[in-house]
N, C-alpha and C positions, 0 to 999 in steps of 0.2 A: 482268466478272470482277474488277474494280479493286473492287467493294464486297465483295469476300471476303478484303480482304489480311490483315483481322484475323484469319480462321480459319488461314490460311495461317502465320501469325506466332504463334499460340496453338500450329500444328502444328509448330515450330521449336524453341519453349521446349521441348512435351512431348518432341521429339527428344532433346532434350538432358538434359531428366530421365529418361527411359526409358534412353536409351545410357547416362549416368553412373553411373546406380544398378546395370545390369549389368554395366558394366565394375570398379566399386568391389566388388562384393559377390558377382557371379558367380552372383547369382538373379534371376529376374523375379520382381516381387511383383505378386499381383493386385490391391495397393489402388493402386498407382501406375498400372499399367493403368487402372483407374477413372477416375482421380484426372487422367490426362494424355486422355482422353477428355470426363472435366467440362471440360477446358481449352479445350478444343477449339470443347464444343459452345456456352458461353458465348462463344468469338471468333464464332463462324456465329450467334450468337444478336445479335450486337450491329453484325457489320456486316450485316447481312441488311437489304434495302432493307425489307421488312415483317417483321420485329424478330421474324423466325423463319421458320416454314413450312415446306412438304417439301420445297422444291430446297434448304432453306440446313440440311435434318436430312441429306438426302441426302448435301451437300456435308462435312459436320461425320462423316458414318462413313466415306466416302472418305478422308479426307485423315488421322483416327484410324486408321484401318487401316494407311494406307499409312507413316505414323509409325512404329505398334509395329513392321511388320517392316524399315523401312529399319534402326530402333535396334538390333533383331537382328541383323543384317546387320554393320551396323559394327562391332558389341559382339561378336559370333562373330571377324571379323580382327583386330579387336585382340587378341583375347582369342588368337589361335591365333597370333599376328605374338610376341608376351609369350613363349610357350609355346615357341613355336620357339626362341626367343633363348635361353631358358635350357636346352632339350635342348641345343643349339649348342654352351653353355657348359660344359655337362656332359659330353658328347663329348671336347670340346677338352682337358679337364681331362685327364680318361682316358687319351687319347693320349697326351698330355705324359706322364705319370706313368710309364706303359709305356716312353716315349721313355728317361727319366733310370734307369729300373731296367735296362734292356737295356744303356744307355751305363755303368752300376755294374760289371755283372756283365761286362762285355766288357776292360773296365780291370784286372779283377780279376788 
């Protein structure tokens, strides 16, 4: 397994461009898809003890796979973790606002 760290590590990078790009822009694009799968399959191409083959194409769509949806994953909580916080904020506002017109009109 130690001659796959470089797919392993091509799958890291494309993590991190895959989640970035969805959490900055809030699309998946399909050339990054691509783009973080070429990344991949050049790491399985280069540590691959025979500089390719089916167990290091096999290994290179496993660990592409399992990338795009971990990034998903992430990029969905963050993305809902964001969202919450500013419904939260937006609530809060509301109440307040309700709060100091009732305390007006009570004073009155």
């Amino acid at each position: 397994m130690g001659t796959y760290l470089v797919t392993l590590l091509a799958g890291g990078l494309g993590l991190g461009i895959w989640y970035g790009s969805l959490v900055l822009t809030g699309k998946a694009f399909v050339i990054l898809g691509w783009l973080v799968g070429a990344i991949i399959g050049v790491g399985a191409r280069i540590s691959s003890p025979q500089s390719g083959g089916e167990k290091a194409g096999i290994i290179a769509v496993v660990v592409a796979a399992l990338t795009i949806l971990a990034g998903n994953g992430l990029a969905t909580t963050t993305m809902v973790k964001n969202l919450s916080k500013e419904i939260a904020e937006e609530i809060n506002d509301a109440a307040y606002k309700q709060y100091v017109n009732l305390l007006s009109n009570v004073s009155k």
